[in-house]
C-alpha positions in Angstrom: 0.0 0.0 0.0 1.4 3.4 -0.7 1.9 6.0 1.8 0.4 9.0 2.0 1.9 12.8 3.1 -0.1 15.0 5.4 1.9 18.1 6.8 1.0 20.8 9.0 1.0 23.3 6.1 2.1 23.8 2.1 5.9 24.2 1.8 7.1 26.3 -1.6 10.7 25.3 -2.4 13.3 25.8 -5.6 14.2 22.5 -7.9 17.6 23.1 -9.7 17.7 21.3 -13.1 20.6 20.9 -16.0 19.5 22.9 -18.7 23.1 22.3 -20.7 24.7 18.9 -20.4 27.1 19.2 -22.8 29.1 21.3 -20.9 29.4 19.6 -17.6 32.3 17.3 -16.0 29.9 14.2 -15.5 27.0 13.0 -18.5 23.6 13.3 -17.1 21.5 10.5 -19.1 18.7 12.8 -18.8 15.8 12.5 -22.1 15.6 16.2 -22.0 16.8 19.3 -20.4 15.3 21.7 -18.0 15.2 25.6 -18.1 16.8 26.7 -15.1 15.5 27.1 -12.0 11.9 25.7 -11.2 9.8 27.2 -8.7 7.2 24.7 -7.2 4.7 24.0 -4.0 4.0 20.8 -2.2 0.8 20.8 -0.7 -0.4 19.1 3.0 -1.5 16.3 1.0 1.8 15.7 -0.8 1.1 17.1 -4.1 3.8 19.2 -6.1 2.6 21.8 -8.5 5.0 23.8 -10.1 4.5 27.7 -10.1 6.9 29.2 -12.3 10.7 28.7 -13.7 13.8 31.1 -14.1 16.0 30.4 -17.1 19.7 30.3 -16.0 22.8 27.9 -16.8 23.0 24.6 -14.9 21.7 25.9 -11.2 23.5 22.6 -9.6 23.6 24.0 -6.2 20.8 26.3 -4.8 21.9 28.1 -1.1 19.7 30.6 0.4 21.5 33.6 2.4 20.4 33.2 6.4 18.8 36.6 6.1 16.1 34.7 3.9 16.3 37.7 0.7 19.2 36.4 -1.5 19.7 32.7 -3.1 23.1 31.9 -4.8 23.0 29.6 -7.8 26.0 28.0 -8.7 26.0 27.3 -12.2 27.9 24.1 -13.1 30.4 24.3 -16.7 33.6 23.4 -17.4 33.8 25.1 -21.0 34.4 28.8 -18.7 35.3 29.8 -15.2 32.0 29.3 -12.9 29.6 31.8 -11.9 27.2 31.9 -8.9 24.1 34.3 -9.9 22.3 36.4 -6.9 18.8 35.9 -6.8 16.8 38.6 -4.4 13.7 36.4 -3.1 10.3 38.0 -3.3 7.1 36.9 -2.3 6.2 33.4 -3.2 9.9 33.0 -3.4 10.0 34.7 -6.9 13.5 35.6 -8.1 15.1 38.6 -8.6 18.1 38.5 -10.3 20.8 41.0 -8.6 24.5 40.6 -9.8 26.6 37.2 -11.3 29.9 36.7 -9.0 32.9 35.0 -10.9 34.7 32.4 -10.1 38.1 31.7 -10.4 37.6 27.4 -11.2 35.5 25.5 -13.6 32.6 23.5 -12.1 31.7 25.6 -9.6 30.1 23.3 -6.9 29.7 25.0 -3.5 29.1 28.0 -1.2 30.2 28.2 2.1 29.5 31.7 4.2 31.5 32.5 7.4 29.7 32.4 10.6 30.0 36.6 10.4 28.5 36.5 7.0 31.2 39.2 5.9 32.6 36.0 3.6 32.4 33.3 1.8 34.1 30.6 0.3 33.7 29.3 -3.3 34.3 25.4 -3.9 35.4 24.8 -7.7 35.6 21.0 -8.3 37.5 20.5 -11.6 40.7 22.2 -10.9 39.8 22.5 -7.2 40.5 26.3 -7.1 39.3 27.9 -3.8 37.7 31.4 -3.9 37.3 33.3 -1.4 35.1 36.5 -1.5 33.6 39.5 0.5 30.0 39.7 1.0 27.9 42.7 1.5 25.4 43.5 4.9 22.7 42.3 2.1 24.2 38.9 0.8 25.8 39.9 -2.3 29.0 38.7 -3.1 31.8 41.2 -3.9 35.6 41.0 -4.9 37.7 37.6 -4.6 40.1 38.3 -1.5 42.4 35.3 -2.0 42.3 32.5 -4.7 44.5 29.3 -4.3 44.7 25.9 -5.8 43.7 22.9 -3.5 47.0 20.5 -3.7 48.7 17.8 -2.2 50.6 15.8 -4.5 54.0 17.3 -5.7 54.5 18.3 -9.4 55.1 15.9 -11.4 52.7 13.1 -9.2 49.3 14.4 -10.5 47.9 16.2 -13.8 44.8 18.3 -14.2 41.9 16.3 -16.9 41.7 17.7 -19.8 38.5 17.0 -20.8 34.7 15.3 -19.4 35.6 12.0 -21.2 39.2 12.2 -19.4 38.1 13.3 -16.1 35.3 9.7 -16.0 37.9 7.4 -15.9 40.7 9.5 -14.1 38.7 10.9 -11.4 41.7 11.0 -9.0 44.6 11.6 -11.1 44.3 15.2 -10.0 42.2 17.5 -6.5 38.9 17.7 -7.2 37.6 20.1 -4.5 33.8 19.7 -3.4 32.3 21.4 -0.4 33.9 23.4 2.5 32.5 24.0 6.2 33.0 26.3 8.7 34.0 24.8 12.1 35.3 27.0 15.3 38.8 28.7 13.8 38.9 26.2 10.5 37.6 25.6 7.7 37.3 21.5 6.4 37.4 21.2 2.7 36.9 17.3 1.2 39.3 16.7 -2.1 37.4 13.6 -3.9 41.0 13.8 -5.7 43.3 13.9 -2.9 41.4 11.0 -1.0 41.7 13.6 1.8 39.7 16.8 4.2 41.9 19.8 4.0 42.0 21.4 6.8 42.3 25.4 7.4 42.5 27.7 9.8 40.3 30.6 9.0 41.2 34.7 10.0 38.0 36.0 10.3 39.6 39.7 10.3 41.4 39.1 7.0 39.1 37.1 5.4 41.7 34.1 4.7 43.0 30.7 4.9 45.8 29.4 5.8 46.8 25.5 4.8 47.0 23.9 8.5 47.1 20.3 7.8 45.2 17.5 5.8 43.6 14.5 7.1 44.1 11.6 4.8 41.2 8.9 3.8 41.3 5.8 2.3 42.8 5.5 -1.3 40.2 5.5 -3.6 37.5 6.2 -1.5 36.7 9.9 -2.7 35.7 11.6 0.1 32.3 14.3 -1.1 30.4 16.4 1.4 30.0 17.1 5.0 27.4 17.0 7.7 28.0 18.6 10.7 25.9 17.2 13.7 24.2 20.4 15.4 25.3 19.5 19.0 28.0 17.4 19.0 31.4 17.3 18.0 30.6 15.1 15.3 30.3 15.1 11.9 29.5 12.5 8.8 31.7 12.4 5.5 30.3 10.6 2.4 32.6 8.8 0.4 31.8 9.0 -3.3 33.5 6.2 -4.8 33.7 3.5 -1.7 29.8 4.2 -1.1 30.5 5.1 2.7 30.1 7.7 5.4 32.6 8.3 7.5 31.8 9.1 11.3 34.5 11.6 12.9 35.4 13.2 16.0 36.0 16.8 15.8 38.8 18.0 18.7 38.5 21.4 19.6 41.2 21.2 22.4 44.7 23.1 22.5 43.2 25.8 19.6 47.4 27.0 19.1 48.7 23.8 17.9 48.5 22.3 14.6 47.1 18.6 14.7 44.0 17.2 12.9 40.5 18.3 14.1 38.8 15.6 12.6 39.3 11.9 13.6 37.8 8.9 11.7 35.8 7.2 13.8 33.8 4.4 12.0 33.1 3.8 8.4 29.3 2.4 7.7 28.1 1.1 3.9 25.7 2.7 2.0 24.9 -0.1 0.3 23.5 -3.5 0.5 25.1 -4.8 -2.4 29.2 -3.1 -2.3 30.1 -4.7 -5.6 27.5 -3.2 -7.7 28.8 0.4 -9.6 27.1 2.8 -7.6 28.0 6.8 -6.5 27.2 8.4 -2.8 25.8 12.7 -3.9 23.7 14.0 -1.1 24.5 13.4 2.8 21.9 15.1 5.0 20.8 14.7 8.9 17.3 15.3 9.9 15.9 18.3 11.2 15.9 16.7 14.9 19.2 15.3 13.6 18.6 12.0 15.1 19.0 10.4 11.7 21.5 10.6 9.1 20.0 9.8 4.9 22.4 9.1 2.1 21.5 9.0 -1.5 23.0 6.6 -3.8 23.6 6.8 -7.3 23.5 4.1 -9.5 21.6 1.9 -6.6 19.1 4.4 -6.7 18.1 4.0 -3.2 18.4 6.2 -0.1 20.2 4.8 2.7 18.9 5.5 6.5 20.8 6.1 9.6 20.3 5.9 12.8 22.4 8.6 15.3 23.5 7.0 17.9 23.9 8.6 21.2 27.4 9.1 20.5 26.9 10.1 16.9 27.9 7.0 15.0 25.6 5.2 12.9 23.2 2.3 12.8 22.1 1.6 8.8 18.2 0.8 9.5 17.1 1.2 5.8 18.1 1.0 2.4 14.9 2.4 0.2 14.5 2.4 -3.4 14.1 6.5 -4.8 11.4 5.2 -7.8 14.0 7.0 -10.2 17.2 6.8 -11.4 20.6 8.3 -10.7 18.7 10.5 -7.1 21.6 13.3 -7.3 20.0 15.1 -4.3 17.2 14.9 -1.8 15.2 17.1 1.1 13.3 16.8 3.6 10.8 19.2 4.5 11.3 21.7 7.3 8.9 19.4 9.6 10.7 16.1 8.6 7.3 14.8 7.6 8.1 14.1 3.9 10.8 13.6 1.7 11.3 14.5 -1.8 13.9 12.8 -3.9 15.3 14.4 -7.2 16.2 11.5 -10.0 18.6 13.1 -12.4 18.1 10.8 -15.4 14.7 9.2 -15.0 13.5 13.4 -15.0 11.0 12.9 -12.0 10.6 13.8 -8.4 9.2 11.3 -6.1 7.5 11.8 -2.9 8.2 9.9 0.2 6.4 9.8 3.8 8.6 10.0 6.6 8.1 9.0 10.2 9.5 11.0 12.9 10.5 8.8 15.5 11.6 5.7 13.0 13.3 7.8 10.9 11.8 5.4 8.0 9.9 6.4 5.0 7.8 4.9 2.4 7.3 5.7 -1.3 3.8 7.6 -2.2 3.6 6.2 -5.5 3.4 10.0 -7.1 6.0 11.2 -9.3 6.5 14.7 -10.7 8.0 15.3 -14.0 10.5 17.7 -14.5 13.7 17.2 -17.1 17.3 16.4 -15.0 16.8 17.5 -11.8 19.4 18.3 -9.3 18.7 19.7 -6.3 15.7 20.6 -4.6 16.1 23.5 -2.2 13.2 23.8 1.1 14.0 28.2 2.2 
């Protein structure tokens, strides 16, 4: 029997979709492409109706200011330097588009903003350049304060890819830079390239970073993106190409000396079936953060967590997304639903989610919309 959806009230949220794909690092297999940026509602009842859509290149990553009037899109392209495009957000969440910031990397793939909000930094995966930028009292990103290259290996050990067909089957002969988080006085930045978190220490009055030290992951395993447990000094890495999460201990103590802040814990599958070719994208925790969900690509399944009281993990679920190749995923701000973007299949699909299991079951709806990406809840 299908589930059904009933939440305390509608929730409008953004759906990034690939509108070029023949100018990104990966191949979507995608029938169509989309226009940009979709605007859409889900009602109580679980239905999604779109409302209106904003044309702009390959919005792969959608990240709302905290002040709640600006959105960055990052568009994704490796035929130019990247560019994130300010949105103002109106009523209804219409967009108003107020300024393009340029990168200094192809592939643009993340925004990160200091806790002061008087920064950010700018994640760009192909040649894992790291940008980082003022940003105005209203959100808008200004002029690149320092701009560095993300690198362990010495010259001569690594080369840059050259091309999409290059970088599929060499995914690690070069950095590949992916997400970067604020944490106390650093900054972690995961290298799917370097098998490795970079670690930085941030000076919030000059806006910089400074290399501190790296911590290294398994070869191979291409460590993604972060989630950083709200209250304790915890947080989850997904490894992209092993199909893991990592569980780590973030150390705090003895702020003056250099040593790693985060300490591999525990390393949990995401997969029932490890031999099968299969990619980790999104890592998210609940909103009570009592859960951790990992999407799997190529499975096409989500993978469920259990926190523990310590913050490691207990895999409870692995649940098939109803759609191929689920590049990202959300859950809505009550927890009460989950909605599951599957790049090439072009559809959204709608799960019910219980609270206190932490489980969820498919609805049996699916919305169309061509290459999805990322679906955004402000």
């Amino acid at each position: 029997m299908a589930a059904t959806i009933n939440l305390d009230q509608d929730y409008t949220f953004y759906i990034g979709t690939y509108s070029d794909m023949d100018v990104l690092a990966h191949q979507p297999h995608a029938p169509s492409e989309g226009e940009g940026i979709h605007i859409a509602t889900l009602s109580r009842d679980g239905k999604i109706v779109e409302t209106s859509a904003t044309k702009v290149l390959n919005p792969a990553v959608l990240i709302p200011h905290s002040n709640g009037t600006m959105l960055y899109a990052i568009v994704e392209t490796i035929k130019s330097t990247g560019m994130i495009v300010q949105y103002g957000i109106g009523p209804d969440l219409a967009l108003d588009e107020q300024g393009t910031y340029y990168a200094s990397g192809k592939s643009t793939c993340y925004l990160s903003l200091s806790p002061q909000k008087d920064a950010a930094i700018v994640i760009n995966y192909w040649d894992a350049i790291i940008d980082v930028c003022d940003v105005d009292k209203d959100g808008r990103l200004g002029q690149t304060v320092q701009s560095f290259k993300q690198l362990d290996r010495k010259p001569g050990e690594w080369r840059q890819v050259e091309y999409r067909e290059d970088h599929w089957t060499n995914r690690q002969v070069g950095p590949h830079a992916h997400c970067a988080h604020f944490w106390h006085d650093w900054v972690f930045i995961p290298d799917l390239g370097e098998n490795a978190v970079f670690q930085y220490r941030y000076d919030a009055d000059a806006k910089r970073l400074t290399p501190d030290t790296l911590i290294r992951f398994e070869a191979g395993s291409g460590p993604r993106h972060m989630a950083m447990h709200p209250t304790l000094d915890i947080c989850y890495v997904s490894n992209e190409l092993f199909n893991t999460v990592c569980v780590a201990k973030l150390d705090a103590s003895d702020p003056r000396a250099t040593k790693e802040r985060l300490i591999p814990i525990q390393y949990e599958s995401t997969l029932e079936n490890r031999d099968q070719v299969s990619y980790v994208s999104e890592i998210k925790l609940s909103p009570d953060a009592r859960f951790l969900y990992v999407s799997n690509r190529g499975d096409n399944s989500l993978a469920i967590f259990k926190v523990l009281d310590d913050g490691q993990l207990e895999r409870i679920d692995v649940v098939p997304t109803g759609g191929k190749f689920p590049r990202h995923f959300a859950l809505t701000p009550c927890g009460k639903a989950v909605l599951v973007a599957n790049q090439d299949s072009s559809n959204i699909t709608t799960f019910s989610r219980n609270i206190e299991s932490g489980l969820i079951k498919a609805t049996g709806d699916t919305f169309e919309l061509p290459a999805p990406n990322y679906i955004r809840f402000v």
